[in-house]
C-alpha positions in Angstrom: 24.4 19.5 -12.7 22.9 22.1 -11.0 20.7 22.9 -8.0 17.4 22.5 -10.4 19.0 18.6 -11.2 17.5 16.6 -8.1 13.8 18.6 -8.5 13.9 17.6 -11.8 15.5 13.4 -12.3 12.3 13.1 -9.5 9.7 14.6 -11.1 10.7 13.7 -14.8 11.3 10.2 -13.8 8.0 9.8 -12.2 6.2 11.7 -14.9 7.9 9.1 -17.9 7.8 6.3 -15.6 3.4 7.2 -15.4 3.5 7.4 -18.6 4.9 4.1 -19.8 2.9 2.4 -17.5 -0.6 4.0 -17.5 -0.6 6.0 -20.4 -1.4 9.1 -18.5 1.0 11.9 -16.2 -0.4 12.4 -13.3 -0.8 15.7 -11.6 1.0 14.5 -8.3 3.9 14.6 -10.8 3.1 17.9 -12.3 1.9 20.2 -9.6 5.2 19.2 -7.1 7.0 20.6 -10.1 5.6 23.6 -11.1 5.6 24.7 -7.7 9.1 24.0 -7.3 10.1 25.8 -10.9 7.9 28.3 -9.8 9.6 29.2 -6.4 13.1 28.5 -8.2 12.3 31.3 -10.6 11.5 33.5 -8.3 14.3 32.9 -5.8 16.4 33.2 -8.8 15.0 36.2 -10.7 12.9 38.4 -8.4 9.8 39.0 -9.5 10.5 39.8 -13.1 12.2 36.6 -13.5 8.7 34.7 -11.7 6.7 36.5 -13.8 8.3 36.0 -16.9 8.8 32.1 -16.5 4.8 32.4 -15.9 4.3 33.8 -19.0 6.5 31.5 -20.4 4.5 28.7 -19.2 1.6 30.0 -20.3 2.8 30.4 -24.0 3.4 26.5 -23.9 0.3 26.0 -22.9 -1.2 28.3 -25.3 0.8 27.2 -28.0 0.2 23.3 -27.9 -3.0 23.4 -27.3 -3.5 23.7 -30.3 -2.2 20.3 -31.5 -4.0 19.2 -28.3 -7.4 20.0 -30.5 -6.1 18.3 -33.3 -5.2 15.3 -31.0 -1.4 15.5 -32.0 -0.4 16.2 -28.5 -2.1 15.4 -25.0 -3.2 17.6 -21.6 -0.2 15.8 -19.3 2.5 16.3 -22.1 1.1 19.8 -22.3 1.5 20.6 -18.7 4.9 18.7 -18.5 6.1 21.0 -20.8 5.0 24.2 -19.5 6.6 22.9 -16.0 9.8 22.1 -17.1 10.0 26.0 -19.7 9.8 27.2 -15.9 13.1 25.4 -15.0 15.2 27.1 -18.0 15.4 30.6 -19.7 12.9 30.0 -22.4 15.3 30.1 -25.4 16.9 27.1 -23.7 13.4 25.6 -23.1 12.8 26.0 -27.2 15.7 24.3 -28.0 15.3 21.7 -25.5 11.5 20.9 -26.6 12.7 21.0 -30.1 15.1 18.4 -29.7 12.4 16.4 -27.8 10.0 16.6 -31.0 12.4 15.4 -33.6 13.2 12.6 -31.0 9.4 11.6 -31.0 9.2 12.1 -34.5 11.9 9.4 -34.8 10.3 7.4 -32.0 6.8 7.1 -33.9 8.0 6.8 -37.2 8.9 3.0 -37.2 5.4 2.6 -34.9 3.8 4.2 -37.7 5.7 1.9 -40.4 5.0 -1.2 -38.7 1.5 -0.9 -37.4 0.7 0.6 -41.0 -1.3 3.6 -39.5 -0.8 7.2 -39.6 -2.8 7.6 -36.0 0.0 5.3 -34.1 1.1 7.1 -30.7 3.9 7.1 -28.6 4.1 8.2 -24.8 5.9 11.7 -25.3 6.9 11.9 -21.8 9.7 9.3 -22.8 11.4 11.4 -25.6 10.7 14.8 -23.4 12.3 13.1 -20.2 14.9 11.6 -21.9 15.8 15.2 -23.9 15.7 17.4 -20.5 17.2 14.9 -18.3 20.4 14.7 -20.8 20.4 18.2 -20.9 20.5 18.7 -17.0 23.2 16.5 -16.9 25.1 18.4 -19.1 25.3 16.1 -22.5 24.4 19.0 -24.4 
């Protein structure tokens, strides 16, 4: 655990808990965060270090939308993602929202199986919380 742990266990928490119940995240979950990664980052790194977690950020967002278009991926896990790369040097964020994906991949597979649809979806904010959370804790 580190001084990033409390920020985040809030802010992940409510972002997964919005999700399992609504189906959406909220921006009063997202904007909190980025401001706090945002003002971590640059406590932490100076301005190079703010300026590259922005960029960072906005290579997430660049980078999913994509699937976004292709309705793989929504706008709230988008911006989850691209507030929690600001929390982590970003080769740490890759392997973090790697491990997320193959965790929603194994999520949504037995969805897909049992509803008999390829088009099933899962709230991503679960398997993204759950990854990140274990990792600020230290599990991996």
């Amino acid at each position: 655990m580190n001084e990033r742990s409390p920020v985040l266990f809030l802010f992940l928490t409510g972002a997964m808990a919005s999700d399992a119940a609504r189906g959406k995240i909220y921006n009063v979950w997202l904007l909190p965060a980025f401001f706090a990664g945002l003002c971590w980052r640059f406590e932490s790194g100076g301005i190079p270090g703010g300026t590259s977690a922005l960029c960072g950020a906005a290579a997430v967002i660049l980078a999913l939308g994509i699937f976004r278009r292709l309705g793989g991926i929504g706008g709230g896990d988008i911006k989850l993602l691209a507030v929690l790369s600001l929390f982590w040097p970003f080769a740490e964020f890759l392997r973090c929202a790697a491990g997320a994906f193959v965790l929603a991949a194994a999520a949504a597979l037995p969805v897909m199986i049992s509803e008999r649809r390829r088009d099933a979806r899962i709230h991503l904010a679960l398997p993204i919380g759950a990854v990140f959370l274990a990792h600020a804790g230290g599990v991996f």
